[in-house]
N, CA, C and O atoms as a MOPAC input file, in Angstrom:
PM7 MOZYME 1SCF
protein

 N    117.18100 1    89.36000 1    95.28000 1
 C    115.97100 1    88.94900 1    94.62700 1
 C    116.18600 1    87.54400 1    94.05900 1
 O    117.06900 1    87.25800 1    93.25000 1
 N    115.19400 1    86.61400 1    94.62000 1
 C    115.71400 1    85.11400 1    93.81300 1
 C    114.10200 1    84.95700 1    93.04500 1
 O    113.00500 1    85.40900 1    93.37200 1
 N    114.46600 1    84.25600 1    92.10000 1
 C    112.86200 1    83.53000 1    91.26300 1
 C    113.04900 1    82.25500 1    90.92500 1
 O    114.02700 1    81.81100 1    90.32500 1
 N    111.85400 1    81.49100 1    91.41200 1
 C    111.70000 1    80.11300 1    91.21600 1
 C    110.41700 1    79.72400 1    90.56000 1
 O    109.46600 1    80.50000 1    90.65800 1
 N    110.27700 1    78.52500 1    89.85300 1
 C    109.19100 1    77.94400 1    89.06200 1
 C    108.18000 1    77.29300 1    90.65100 1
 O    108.68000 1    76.77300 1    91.64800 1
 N    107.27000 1    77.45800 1    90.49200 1
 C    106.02600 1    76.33400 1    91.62100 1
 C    105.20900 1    76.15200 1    90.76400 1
 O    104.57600 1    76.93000 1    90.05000 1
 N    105.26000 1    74.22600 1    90.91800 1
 C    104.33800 1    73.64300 1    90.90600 1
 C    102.88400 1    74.01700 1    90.89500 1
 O    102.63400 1    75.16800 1    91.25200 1
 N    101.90400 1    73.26400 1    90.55600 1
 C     99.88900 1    73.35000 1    90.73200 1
 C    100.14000 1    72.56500 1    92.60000 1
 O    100.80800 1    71.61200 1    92.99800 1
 N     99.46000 1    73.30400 1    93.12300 1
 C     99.40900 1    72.75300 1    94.90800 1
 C    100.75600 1    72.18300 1    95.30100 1
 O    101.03100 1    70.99900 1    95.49800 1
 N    101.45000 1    73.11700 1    95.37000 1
 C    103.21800 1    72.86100 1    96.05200 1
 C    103.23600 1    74.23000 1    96.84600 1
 O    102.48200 1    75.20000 1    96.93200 1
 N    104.44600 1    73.85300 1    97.38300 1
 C    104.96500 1    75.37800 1    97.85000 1
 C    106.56800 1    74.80200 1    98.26800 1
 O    107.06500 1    73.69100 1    98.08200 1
 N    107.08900 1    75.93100 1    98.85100 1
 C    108.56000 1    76.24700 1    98.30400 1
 C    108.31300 1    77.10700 1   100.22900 1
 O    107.71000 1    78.01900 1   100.79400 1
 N    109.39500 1    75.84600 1   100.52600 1
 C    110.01000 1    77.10900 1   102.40900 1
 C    111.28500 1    77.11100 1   102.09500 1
 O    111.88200 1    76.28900 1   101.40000 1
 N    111.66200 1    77.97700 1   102.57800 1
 C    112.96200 1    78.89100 1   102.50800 1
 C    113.21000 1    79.05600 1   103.85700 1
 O    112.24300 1    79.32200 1   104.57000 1
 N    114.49100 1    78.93500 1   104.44200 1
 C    114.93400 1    79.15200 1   105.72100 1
 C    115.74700 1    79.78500 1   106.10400 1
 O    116.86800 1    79.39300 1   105.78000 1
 N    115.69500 1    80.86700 1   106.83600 1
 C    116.29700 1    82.12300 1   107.32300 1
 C    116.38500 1    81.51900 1   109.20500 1
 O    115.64100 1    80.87000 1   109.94100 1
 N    117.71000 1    82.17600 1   109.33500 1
 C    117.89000 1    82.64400 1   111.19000 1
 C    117.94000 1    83.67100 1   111.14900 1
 O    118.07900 1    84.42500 1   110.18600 1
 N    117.75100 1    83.99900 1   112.98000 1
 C    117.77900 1    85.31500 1   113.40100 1
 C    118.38400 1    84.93900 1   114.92700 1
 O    117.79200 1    84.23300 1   115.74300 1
 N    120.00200 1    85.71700 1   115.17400 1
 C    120.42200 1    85.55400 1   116.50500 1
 C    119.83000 1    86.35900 1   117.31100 1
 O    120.07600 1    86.28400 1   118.51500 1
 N    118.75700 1    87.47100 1   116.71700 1
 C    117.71000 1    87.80300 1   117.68500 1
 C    116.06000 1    88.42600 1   117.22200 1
 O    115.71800 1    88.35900 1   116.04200 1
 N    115.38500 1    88.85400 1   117.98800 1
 C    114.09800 1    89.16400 1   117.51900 1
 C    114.76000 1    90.39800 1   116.44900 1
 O    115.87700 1    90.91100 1   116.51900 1
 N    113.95000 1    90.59800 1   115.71400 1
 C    114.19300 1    92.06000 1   114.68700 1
 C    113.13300 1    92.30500 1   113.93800 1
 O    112.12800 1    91.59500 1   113.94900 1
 N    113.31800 1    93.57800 1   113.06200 1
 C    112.59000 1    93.60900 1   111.88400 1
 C    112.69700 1    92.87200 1   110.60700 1
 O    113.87200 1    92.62100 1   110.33800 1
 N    112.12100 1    92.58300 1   110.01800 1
 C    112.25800 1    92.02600 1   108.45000 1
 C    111.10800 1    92.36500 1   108.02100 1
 O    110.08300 1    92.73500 1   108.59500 1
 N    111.47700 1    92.14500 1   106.57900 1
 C    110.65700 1    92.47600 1   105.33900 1
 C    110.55400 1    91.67600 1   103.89900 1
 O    111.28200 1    91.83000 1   102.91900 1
 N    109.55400 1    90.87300 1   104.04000 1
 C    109.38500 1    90.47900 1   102.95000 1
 C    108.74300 1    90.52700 1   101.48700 1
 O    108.86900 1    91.74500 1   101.36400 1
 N    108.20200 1    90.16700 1   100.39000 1
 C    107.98100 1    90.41300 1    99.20900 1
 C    108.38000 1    89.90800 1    98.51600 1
 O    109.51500 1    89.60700 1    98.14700 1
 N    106.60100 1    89.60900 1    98.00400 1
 C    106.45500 1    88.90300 1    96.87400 1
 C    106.48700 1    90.21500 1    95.63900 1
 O    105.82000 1    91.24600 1    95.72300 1
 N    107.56600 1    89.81500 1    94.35500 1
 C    107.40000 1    90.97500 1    93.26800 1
 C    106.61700 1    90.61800 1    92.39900 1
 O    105.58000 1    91.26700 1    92.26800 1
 N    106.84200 1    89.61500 1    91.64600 1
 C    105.79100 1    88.96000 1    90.62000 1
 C    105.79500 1    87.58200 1    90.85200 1
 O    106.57700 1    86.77300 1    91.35300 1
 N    104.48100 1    87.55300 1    90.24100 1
 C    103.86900 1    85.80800 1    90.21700 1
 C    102.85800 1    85.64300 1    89.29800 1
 O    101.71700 1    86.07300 1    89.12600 1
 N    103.59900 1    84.91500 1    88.77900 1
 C    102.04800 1    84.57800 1    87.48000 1
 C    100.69500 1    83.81400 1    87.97400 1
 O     99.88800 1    83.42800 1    87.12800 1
 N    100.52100 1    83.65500 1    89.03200 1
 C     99.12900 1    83.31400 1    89.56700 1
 C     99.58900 1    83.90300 1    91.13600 1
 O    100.59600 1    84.21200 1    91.77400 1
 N     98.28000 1    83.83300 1    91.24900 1
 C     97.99500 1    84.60200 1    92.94800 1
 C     98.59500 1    83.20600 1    93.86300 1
 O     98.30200 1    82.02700 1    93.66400 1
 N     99.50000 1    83.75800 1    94.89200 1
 C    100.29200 1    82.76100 1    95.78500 1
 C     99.82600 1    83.35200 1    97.30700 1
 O     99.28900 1    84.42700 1    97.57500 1
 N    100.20100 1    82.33100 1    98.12900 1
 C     99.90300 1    82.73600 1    99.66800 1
 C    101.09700 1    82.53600 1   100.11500 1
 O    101.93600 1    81.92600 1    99.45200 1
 N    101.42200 1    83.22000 1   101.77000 1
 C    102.85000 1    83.43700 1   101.65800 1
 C    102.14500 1    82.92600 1   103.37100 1
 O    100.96100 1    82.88400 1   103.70600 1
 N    103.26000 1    82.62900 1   104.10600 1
 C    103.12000 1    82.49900 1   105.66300 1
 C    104.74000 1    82.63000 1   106.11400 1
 O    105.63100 1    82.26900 1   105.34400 1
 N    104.99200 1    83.13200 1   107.31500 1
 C    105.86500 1    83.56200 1   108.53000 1
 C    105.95500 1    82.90700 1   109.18400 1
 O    105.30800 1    83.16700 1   110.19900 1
 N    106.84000 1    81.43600 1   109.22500 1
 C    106.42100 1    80.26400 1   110.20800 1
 C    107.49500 1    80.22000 1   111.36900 1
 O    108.32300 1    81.12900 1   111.42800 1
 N    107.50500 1    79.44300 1   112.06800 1
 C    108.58500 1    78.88200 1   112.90500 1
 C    108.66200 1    77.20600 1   112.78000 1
 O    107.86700 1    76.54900 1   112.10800 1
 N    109.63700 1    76.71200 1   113.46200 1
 C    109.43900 1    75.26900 1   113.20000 1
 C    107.77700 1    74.65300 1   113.48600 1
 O    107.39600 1    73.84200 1   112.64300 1
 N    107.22200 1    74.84700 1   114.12400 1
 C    105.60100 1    74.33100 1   114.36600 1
 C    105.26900 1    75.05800 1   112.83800 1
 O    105.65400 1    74.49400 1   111.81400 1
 N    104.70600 1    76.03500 1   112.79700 1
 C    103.94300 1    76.14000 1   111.60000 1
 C    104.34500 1    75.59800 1   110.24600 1
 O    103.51700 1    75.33700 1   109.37400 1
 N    105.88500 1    75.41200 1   110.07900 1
 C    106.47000 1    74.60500 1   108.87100 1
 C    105.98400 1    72.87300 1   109.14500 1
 O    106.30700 1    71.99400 1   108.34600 1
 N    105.28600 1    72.63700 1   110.22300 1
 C    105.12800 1    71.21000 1   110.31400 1
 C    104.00900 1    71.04800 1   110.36800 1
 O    103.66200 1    69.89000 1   110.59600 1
 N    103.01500 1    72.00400 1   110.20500 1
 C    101.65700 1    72.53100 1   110.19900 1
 C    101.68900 1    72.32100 1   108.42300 1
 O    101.21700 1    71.33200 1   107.86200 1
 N    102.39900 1    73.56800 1   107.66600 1
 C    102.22100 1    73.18400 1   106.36400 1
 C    102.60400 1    71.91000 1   105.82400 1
 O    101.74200 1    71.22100 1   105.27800 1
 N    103.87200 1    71.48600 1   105.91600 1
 C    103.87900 1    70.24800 1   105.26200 1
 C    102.56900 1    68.96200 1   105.76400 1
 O    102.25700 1    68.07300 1   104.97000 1
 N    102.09500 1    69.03900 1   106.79700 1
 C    101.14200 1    68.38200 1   106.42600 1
 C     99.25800 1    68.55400 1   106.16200 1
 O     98.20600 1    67.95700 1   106.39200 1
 N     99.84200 1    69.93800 1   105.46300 1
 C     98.57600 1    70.22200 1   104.85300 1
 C     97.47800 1    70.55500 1   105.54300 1
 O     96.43700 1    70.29400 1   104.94000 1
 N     97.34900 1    71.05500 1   106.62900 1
 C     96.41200 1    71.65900 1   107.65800 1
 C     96.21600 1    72.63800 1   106.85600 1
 O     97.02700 1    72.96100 1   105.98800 1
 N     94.82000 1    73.36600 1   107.12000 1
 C     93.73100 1    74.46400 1   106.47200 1
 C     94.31500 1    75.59300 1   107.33200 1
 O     94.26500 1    76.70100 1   106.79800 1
 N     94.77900 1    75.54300 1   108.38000 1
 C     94.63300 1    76.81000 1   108.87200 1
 C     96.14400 1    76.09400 1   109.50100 1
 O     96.42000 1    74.95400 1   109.87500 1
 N     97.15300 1    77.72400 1   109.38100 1
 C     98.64600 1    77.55800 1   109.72500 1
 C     98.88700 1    78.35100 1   110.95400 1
 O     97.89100 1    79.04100 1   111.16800 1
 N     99.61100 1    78.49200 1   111.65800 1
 C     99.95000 1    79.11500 1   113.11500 1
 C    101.12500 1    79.95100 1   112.45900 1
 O    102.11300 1    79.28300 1   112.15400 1
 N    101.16900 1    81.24700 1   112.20800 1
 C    102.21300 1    82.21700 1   111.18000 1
 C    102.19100 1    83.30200 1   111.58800 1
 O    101.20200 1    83.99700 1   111.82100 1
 N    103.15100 1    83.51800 1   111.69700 1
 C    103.88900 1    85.31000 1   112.27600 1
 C    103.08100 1    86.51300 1   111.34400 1
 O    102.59800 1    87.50900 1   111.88200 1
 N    103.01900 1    86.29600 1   110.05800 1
 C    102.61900 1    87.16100 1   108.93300 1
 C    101.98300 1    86.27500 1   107.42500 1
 O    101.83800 1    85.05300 1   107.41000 1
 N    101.76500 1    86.90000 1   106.60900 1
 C    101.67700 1    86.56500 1   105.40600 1
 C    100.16000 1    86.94200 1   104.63500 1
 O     99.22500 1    87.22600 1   105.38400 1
 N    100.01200 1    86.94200 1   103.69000 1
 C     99.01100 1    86.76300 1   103.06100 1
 C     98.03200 1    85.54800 1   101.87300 1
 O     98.80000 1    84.66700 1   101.48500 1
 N     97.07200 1    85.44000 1   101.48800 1
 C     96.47300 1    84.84400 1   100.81600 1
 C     95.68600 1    85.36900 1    99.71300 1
 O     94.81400 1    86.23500 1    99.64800 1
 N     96.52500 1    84.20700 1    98.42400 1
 C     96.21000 1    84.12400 1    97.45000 1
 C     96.15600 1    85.93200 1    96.61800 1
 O     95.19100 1    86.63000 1    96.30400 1
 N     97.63600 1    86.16400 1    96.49900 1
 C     97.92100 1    87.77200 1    96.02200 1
 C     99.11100 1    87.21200 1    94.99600 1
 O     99.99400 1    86.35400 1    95.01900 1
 N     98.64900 1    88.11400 1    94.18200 1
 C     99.86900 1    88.49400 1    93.00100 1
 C    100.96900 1    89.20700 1    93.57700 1
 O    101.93600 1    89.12200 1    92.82000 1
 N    101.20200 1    89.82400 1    94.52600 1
 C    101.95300 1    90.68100 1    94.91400 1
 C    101.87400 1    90.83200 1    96.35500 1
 O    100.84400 1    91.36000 1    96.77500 1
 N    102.90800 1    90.41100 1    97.34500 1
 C    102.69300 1    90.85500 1    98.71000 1
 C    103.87000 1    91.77800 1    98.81700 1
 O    104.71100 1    91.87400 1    97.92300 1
 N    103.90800 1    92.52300 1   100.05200 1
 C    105.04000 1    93.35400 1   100.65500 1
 C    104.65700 1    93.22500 1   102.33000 1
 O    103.55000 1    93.44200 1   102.82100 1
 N    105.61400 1    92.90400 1   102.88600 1
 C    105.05300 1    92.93100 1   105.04800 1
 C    106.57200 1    93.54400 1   105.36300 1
 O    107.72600 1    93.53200 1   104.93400 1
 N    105.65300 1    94.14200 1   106.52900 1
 C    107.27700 1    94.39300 1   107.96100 1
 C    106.56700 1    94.32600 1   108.92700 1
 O    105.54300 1    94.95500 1   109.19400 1
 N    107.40800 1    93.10900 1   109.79600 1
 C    107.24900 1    93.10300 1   110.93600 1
 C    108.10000 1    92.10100 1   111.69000 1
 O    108.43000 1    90.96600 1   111.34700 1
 N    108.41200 1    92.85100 1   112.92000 1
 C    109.06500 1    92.27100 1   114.09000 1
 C    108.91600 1    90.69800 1   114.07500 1
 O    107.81600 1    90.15400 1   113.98000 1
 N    109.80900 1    90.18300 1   114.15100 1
 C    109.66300 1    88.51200 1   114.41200 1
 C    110.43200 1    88.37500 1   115.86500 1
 O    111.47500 1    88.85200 1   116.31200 1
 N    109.34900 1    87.43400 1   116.42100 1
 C    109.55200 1    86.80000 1   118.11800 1
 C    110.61100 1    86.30500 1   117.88400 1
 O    111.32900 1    86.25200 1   118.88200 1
 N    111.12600 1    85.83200 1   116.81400 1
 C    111.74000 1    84.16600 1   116.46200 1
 C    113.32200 1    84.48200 1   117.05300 1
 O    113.93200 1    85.43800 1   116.57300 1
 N    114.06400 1    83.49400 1   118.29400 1
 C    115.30400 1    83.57100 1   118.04200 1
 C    115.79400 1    82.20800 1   117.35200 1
 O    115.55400 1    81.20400 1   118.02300 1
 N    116.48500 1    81.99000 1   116.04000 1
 C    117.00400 1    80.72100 1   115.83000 1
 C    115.79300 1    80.40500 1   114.06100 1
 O    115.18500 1    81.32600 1   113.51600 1
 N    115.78100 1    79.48400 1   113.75100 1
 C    115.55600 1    79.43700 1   112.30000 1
 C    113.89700 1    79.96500 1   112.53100 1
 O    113.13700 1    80.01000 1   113.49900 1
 N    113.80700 1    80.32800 1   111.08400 1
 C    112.26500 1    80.36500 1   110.60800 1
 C    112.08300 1    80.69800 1   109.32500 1
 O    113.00100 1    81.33500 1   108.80800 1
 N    110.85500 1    80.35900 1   108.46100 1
 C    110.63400 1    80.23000 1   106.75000 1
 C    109.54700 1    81.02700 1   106.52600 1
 O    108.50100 1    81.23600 1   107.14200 1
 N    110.13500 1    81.51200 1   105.27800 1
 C    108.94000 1    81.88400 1   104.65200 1
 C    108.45000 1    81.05200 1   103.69000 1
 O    109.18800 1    80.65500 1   102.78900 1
 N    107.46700 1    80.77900 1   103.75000 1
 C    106.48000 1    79.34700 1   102.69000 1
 C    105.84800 1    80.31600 1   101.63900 1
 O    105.33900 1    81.33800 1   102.10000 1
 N    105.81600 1    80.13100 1   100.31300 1
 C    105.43500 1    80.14800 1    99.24800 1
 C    104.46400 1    79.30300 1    98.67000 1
 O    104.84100 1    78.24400 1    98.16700 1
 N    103.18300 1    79.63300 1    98.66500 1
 C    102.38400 1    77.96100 1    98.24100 1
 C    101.50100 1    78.61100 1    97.22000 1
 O    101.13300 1    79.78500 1    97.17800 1
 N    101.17600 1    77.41200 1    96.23400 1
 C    100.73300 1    77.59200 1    94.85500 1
 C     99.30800 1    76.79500 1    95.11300 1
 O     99.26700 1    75.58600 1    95.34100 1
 N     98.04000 1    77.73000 1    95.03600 1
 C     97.36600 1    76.99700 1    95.50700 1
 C     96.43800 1    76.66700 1    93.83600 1
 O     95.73600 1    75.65800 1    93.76300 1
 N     96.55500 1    77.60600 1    92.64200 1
 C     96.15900 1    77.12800 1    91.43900 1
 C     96.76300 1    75.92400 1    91.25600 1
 O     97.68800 1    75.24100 1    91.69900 1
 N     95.48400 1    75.91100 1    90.04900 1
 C     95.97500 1    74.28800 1    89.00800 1
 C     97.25700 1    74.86100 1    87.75300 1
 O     97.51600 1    74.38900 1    86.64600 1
 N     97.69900 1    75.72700 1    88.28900 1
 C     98.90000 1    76.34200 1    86.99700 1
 C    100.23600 1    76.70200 1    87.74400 1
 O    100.32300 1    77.37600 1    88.77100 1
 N    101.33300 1    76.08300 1    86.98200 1
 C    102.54700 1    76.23900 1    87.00900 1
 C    102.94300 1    78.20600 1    87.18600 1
 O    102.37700 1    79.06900 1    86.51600 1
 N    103.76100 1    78.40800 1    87.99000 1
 C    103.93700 1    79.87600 1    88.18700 1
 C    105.69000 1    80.22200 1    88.38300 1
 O    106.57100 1    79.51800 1    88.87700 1
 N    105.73500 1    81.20500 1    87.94900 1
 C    107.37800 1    81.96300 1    88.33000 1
 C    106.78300 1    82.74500 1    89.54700 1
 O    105.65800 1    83.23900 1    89.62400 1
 N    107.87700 1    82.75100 1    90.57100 1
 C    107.63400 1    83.62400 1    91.69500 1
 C    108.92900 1    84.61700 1    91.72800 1
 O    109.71400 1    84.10500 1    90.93000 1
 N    109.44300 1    85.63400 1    92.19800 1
 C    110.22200 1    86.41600 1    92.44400 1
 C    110.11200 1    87.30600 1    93.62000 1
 O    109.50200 1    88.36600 1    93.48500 1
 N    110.61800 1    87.00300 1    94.72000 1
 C    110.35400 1    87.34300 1    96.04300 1
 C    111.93400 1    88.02100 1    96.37000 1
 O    112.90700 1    87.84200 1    95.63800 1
 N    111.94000 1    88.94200 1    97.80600 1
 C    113.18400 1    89.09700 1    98.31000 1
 C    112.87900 1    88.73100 1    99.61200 1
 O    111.86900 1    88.07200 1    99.85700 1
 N    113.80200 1    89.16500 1   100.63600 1
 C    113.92200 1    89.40800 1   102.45500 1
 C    114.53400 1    90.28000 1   102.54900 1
 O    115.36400 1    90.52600 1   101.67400 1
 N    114.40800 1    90.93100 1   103.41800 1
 C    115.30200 1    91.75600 1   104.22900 1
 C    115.36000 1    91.60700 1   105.43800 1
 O    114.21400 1    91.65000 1   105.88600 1
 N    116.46200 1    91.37600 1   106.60200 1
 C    116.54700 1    91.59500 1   107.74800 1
 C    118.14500 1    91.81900 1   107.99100 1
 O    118.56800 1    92.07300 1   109.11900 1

């Protein structure tokens, strides 16, 4: 379980491999404002950083106090989970992974 402070309109990718397709599981535990989460690969992490409305993502949800997902990822080789703060308020997040 890790927890980090986000910024008003930031977000926070985190980068995980996989030497092959599998299951994982992610989760969001607490967040002091509602966060959106996305399942990227290198394209969709280059999708978010430059701020496109709509992301190309394996999974995730929008704007929740609380997520939980499982599911199979295509991905062989890196991929992130993005954390984005889309309030005007500073937030603690506390998320895990599993795979």
């Amino acid at each position: 379980m890790q927890t980090f402070q986000l910024s008003p309109h930031s977000f926070r990718s985190i980068q995980y491999n996989l030497t092959r397709p599998k299951m994982i599981a992610f989760e969001v535990i607490t967040s002091g404002a509602p966060v959106t989460t996305f399942l990227v690969d290198y394209i969709g992490l280059a999708e978010v950083r430059s701020g496109q409305p709509s992301v190309a993502s394996y999974g995730g949800f929008p704007q929740r106090y609380q997520h939980y997902q499982e599911l199979k990822l295509p991905i062989v080789g890196a991929w992130w989970l993005v954390i984005a703060n889309p309030t005007d308020i500073v937030t603690n997040v506390t998320y895990e992974v599993r795979y």
